[in-house]
C-alpha positions as a LaTeX table, in Angstrom:
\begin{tabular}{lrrr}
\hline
Residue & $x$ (\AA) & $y$ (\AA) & $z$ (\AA) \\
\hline
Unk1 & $-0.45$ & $-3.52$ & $-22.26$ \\
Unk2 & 1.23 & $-6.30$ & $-24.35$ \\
Unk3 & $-0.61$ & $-9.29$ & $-22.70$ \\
Unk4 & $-3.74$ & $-10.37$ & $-21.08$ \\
Unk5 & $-4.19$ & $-11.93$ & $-17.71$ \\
Unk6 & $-6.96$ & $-14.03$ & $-16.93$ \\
Unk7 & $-7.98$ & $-14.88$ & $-13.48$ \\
Unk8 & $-10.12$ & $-18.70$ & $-13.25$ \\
Unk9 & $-11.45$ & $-20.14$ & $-10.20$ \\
Unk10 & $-11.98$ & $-23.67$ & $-10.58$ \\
Unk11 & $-14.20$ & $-26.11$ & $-8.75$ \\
Unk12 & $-13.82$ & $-30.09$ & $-9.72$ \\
Unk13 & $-14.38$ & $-33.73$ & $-8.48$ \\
Unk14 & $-11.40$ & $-36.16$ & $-9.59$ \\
Unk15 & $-11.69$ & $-40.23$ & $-9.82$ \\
Unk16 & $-8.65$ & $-41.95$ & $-9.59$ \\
Unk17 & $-7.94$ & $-45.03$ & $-11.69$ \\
Unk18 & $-6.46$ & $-48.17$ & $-10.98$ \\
Unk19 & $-4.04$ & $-50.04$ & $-13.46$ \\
Unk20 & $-1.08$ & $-51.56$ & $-11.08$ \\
Unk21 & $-0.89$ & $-53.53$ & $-7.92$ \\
Unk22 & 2.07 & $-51.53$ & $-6.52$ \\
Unk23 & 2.18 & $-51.35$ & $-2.61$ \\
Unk24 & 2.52 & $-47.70$ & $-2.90$ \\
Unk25 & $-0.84$ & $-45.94$ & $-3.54$ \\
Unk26 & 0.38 & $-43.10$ & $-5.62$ \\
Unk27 & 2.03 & $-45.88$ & $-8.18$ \\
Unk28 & $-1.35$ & $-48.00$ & $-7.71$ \\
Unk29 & $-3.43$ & $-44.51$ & $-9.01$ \\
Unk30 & $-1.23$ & $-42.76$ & $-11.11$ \\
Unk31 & $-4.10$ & $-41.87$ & $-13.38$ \\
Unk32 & $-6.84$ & $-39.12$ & $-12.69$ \\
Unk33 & $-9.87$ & $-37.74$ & $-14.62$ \\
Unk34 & $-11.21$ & $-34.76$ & $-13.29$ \\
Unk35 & $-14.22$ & $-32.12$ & $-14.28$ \\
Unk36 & $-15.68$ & $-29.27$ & $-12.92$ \\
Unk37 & $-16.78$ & $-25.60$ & $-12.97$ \\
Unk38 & $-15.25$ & $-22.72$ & $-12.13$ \\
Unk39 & $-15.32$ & $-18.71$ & $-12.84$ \\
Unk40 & $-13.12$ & $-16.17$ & $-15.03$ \\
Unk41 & $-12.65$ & $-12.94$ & $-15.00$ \\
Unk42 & $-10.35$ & $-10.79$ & $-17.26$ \\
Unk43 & $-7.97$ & $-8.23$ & $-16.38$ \\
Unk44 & $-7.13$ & $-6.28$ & $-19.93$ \\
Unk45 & $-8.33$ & $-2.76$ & $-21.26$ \\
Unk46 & $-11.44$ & $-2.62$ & $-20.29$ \\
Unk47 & $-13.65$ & $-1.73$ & $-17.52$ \\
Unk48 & $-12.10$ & $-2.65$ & $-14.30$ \\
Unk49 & $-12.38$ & $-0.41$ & $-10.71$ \\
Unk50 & $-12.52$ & 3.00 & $-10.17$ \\
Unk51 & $-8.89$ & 3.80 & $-11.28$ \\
Unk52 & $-6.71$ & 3.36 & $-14.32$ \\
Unk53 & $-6.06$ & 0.08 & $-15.18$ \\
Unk54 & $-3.69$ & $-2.11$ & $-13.94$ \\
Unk55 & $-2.79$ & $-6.03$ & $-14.29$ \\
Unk56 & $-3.40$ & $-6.23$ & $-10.46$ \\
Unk57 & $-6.64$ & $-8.08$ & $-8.62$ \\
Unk58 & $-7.32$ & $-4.63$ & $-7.29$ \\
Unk59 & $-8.66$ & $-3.67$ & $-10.58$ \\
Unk60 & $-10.84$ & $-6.15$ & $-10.74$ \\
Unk61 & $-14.46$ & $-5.64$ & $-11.88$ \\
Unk62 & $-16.61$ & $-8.69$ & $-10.05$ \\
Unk63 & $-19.78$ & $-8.69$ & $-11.37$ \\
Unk64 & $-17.94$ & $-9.18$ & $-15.46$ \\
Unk65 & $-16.91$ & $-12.51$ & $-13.56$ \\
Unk66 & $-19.15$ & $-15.59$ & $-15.89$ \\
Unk67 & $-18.92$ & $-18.85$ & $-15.97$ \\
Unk68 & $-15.94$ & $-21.90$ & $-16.89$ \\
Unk69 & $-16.20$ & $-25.70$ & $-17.44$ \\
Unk70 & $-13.13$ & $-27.79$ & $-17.61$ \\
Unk71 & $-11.75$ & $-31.41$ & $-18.08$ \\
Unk72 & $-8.81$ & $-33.35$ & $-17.95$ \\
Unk73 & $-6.38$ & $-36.15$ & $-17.21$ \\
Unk74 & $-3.65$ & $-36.11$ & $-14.26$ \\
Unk75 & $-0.99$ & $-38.55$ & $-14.33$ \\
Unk76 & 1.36 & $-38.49$ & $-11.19$ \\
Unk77 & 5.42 & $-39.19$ & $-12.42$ \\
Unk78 & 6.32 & $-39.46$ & $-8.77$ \\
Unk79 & 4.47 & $-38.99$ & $-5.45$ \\
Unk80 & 5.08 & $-35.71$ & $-5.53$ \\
Unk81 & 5.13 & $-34.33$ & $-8.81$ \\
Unk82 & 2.29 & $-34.78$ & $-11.59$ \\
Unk83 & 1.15 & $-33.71$ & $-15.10$ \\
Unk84 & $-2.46$ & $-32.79$ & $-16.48$ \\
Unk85 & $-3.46$ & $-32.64$ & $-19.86$ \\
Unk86 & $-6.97$ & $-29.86$ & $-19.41$ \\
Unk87 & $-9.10$ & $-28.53$ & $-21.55$ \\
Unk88 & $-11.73$ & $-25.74$ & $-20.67$ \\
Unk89 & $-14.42$ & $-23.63$ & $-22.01$ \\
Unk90 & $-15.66$ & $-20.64$ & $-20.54$ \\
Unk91 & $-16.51$ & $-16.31$ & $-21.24$ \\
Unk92 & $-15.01$ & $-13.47$ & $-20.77$ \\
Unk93 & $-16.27$ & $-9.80$ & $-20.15$ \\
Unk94 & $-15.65$ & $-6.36$ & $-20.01$ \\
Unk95 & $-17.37$ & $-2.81$ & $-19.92$ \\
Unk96 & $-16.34$ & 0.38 & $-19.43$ \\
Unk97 & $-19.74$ & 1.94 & $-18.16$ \\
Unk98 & $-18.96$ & $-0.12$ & $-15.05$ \\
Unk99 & $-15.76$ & 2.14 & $-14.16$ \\
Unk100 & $-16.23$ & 5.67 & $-12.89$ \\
Unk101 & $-13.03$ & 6.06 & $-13.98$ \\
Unk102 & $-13.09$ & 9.10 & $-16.07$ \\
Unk103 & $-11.10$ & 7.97 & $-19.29$ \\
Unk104 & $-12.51$ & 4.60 & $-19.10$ \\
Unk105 & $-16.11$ & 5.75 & $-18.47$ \\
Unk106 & $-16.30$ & 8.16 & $-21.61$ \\
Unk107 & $-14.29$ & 6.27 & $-24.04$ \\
Unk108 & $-17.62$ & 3.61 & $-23.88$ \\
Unk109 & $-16.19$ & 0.22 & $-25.23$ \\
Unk110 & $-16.83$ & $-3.83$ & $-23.76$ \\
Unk111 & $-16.61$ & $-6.61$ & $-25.23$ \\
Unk112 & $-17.29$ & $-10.10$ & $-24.16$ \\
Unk113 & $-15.67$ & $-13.01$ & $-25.80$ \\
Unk114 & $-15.98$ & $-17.20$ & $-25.90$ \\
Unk115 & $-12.15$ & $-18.31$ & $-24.43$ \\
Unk116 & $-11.18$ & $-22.00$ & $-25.05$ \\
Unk117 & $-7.75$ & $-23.22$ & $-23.60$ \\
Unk118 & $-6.09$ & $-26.62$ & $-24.30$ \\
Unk119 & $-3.08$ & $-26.39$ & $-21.79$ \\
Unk120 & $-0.35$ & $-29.20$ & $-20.03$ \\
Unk121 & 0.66 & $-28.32$ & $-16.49$ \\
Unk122 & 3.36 & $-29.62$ & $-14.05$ \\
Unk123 & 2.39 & $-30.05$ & $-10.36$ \\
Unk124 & 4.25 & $-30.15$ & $-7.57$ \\
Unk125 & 2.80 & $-31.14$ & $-4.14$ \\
Unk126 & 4.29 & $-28.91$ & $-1.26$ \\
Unk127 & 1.31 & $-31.07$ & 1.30 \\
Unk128 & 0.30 & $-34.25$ & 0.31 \\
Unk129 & $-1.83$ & $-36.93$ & 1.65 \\
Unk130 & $-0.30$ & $-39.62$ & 3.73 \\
Unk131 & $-0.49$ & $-43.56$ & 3.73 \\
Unk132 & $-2.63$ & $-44.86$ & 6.68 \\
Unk133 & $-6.19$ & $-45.74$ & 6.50 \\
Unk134 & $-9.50$ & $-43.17$ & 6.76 \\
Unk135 & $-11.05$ & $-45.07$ & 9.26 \\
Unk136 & $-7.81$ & $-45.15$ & 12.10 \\
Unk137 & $-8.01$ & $-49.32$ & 11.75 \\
Unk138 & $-5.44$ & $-50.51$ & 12.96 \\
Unk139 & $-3.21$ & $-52.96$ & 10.58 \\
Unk140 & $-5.06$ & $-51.42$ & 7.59 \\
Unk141 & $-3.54$ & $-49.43$ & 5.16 \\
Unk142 & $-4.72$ & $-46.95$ & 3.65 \\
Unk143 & $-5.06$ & $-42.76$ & 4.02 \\
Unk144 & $-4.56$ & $-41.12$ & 7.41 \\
Unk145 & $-3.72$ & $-38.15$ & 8.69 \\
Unk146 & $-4.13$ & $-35.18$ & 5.87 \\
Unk147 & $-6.56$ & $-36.08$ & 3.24 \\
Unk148 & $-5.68$ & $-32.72$ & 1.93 \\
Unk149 & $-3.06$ & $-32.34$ & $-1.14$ \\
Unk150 & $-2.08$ & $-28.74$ & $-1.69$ \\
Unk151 & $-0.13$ & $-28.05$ & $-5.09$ \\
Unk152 & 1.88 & $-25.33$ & $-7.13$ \\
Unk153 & 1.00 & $-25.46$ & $-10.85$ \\
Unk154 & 2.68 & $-23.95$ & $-14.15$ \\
Unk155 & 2.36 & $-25.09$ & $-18.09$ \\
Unk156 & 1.81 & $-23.75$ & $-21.53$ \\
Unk157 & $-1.03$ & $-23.77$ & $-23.28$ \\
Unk158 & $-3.07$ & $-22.37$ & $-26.27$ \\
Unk159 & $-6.51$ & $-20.22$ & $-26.09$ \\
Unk160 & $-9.13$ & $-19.47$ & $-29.01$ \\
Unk161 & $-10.88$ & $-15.86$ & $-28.29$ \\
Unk162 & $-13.56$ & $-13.82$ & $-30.37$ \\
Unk163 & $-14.10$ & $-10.65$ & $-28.84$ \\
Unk164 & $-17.59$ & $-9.33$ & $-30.33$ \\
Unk165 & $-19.82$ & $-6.20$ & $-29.26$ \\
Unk166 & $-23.18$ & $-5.02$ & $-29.31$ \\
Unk167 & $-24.62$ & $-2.39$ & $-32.09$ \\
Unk168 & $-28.69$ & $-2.47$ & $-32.07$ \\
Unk169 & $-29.04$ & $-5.27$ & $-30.74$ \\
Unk170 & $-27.04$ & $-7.64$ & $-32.43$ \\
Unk171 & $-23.32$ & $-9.15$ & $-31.39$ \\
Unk172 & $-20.13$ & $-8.38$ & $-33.76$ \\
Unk173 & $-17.10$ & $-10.32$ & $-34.22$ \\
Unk174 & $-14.20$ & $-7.63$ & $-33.60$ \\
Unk175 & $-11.52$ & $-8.52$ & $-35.52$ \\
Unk176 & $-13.07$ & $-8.93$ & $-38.78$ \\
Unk177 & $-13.81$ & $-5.15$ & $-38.74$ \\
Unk178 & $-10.57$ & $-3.85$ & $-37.62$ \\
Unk179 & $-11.33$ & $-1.53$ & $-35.31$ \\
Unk180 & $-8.15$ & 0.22 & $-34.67$ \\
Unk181 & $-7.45$ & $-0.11$ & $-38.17$ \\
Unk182 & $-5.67$ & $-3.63$ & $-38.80$ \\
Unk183 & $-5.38$ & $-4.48$ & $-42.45$ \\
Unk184 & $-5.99$ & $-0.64$ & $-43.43$ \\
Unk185 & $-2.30$ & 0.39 & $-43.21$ \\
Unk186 & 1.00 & $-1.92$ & $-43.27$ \\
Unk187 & 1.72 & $-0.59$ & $-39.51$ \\
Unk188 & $-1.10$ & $-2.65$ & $-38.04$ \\
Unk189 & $-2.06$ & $-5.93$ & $-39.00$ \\
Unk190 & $-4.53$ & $-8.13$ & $-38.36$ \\
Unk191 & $-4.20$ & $-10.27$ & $-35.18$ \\
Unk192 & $-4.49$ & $-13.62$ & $-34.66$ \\
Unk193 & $-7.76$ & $-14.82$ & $-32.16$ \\
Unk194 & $-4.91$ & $-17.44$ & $-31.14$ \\
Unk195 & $-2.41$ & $-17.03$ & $-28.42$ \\
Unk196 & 0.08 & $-18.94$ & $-26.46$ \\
Unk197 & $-0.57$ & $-18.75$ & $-22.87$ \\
Unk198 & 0.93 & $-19.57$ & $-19.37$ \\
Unk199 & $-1.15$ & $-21.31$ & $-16.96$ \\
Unk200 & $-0.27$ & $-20.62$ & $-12.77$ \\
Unk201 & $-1.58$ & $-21.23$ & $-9.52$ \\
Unk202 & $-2.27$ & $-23.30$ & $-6.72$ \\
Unk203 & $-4.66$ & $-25.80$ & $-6.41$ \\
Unk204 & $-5.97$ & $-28.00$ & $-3.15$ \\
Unk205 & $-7.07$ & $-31.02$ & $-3.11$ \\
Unk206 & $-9.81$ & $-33.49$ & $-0.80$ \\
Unk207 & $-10.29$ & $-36.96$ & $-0.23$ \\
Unk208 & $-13.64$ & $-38.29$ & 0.05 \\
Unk209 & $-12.91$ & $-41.85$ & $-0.48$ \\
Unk210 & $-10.27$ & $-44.14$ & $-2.13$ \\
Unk211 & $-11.72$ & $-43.59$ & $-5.76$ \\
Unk212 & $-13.00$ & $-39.67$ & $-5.48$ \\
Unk213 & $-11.49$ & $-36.57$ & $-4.20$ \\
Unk214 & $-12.75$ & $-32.71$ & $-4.70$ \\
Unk215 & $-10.40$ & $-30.08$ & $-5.02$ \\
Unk216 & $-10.31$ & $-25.78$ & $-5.97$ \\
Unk217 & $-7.73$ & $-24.68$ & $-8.00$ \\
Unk218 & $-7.03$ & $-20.39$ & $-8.26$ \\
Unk219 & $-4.77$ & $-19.82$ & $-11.82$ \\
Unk220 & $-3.67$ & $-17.01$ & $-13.55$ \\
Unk221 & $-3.60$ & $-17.32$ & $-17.34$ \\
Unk222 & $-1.08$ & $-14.64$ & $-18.61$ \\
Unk223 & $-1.65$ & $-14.67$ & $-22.76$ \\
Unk224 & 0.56 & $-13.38$ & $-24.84$ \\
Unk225 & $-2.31$ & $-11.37$ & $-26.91$ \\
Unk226 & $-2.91$ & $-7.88$ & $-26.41$ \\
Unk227 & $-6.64$ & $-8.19$ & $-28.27$ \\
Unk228 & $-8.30$ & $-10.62$ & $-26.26$ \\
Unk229 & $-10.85$ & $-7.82$ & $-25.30$ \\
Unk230 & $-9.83$ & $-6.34$ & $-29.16$ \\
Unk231 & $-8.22$ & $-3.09$ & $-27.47$ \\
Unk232 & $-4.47$ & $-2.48$ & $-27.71$ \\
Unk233 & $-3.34$ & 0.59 & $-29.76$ \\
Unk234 & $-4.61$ & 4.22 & $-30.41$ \\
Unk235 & $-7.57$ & 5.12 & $-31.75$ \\
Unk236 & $-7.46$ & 5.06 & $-35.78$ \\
Unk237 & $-9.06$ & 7.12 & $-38.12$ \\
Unk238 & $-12.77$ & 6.36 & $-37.98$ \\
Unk239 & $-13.67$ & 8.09 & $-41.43$ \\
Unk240 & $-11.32$ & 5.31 & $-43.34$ \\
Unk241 & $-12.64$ & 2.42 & $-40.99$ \\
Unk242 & $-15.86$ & 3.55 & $-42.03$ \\
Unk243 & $-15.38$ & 3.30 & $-45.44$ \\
Unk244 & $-13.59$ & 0.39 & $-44.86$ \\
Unk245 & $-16.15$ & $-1.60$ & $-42.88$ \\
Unk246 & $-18.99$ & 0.39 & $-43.09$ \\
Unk247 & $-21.21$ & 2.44 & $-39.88$ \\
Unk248 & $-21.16$ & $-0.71$ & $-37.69$ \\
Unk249 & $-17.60$ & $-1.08$ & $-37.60$ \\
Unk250 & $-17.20$ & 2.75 & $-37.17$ \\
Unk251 & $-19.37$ & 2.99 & $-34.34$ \\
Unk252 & $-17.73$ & 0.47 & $-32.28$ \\
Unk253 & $-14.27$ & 1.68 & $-33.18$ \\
Unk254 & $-15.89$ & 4.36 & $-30.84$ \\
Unk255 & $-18.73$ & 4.33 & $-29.23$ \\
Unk256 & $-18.25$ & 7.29 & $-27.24$ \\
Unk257 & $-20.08$ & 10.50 & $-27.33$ \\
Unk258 & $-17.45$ & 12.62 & $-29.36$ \\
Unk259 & $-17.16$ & 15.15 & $-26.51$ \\
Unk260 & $-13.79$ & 15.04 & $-24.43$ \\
Unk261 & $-13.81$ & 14.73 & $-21.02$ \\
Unk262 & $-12.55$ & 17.92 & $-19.05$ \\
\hline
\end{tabular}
């Protein structure tokens, strides 16, 4: 694999601002700030269902799935099309004792890892919500008819990740021990727990009132890392990590039994 994809589910409650006295409401609220929750799960290396893995939802482990919070700024360019500035905080994890999978299963490694993503996204509204009024007065202006707005989104944006695992107890950051051998030969450096990513989904979007409207968004984040979960390559010699790094990093470099599966 030479990227990551990360799968968020996002829950959040937006409050539009005023700063205009355009007749058109879109102009009149151009501005939103919006927060929320929502859920990640990571589709790399690691773990996954019952068969090799694969950057599809079908490998998809659900119960590695933990928790995201997010906020952000929307600014609509025309009634159609807006941009949001977000910024979210969430975990990622992955085992591969939860995979019967027989390769995955004895090779023994997980990870779980803070991710952090500062991103900008373009939206463009496919259903929007129409002028009218909530209440059906008549002469009254306002929203009628679909409160819902339903959006395609797509940006660029930058994550922070730190995959670390468990030895006795205790969590270890990854990528400081090299654990397929980064920094030990010329042919595999260190890599960098920064990465470029692209942000893409839909989102919808409710009106409760004038001022506040809830909405779910379902993105994919594809990175362009191959070590958020700190797997990518072949194994690497585990006597020269060792020596290296010491008995901690050896043991995680591989954590399996030493036997090979039949």
């Amino acid at each position: 694999m030479k990227w990551g994809v990360i799968i968020l589910i996002l829950c959040f409650i937006t409050s539009n601002l005023t700063f205009s006295q355009s007749s058109s409401r879109w102009k009149r609220m151009r501005y939103e700030v919006f927060y929320g929750l929502g859920a990640t799960n990571f589709l790399g290396e690691l773990g996954g269902a019952d068969r090799e893995g694969t950057n599809f939802v079908r490998d998809l482990e659900f119960s590695m799935t933990r928790p995201l919070l997010n906020l952000g700024v929307r600014y609509r360019i025309t009634e159609t099309v807006a941009t949001k500035t977000m910024l979210s905080y969430g975990w990622l994890r992955g085992d591969d004792k939860l995979t019967n999978e027989m390769f995955r299963h004895y090779r023994n490694l997980a990870f779980r890892s803070p991710i952090a993503e500062f991103s900008n996204q373009f939206e463009y509204s496919i259903i929007r919500e129409k002028q009218g009024h909530r209440y059906n007065l008549r002469r009254v202006r306002g929203l009628k008819g679909f409160k819902t707005n339903t959006y395609f989104f797509v940006g660029v944006g930058v994550i922070y990740f730190n995959p670390k695992n468990k030895y006795n107890g205790k969590w270890y950051a990854l990528q400081p021990l090299g654990t397929e051998g980064q920094g030990l030969v010329p042919t595999r450096k260190k890599y960098s727990r920064i990465s470029m990513c692209i942000p893409y989904g839909i989102g919808f979007k409710y009106g409760l009132n004038r001022r506040l409207n809830v909405g779910l968004e379902f993105g994919v984040r594809k990175t362009f890392s191959d070590y958020v979960d700190d797997v990518s390559t072949t194994y690497f010699d585990n006597q020269m990590i060792r020596e290296a790094h010491g008995d901690v990093a050896a043991y995680l470099a591989d954590p399996s039994d030493g036997t090979h599966p039949n």
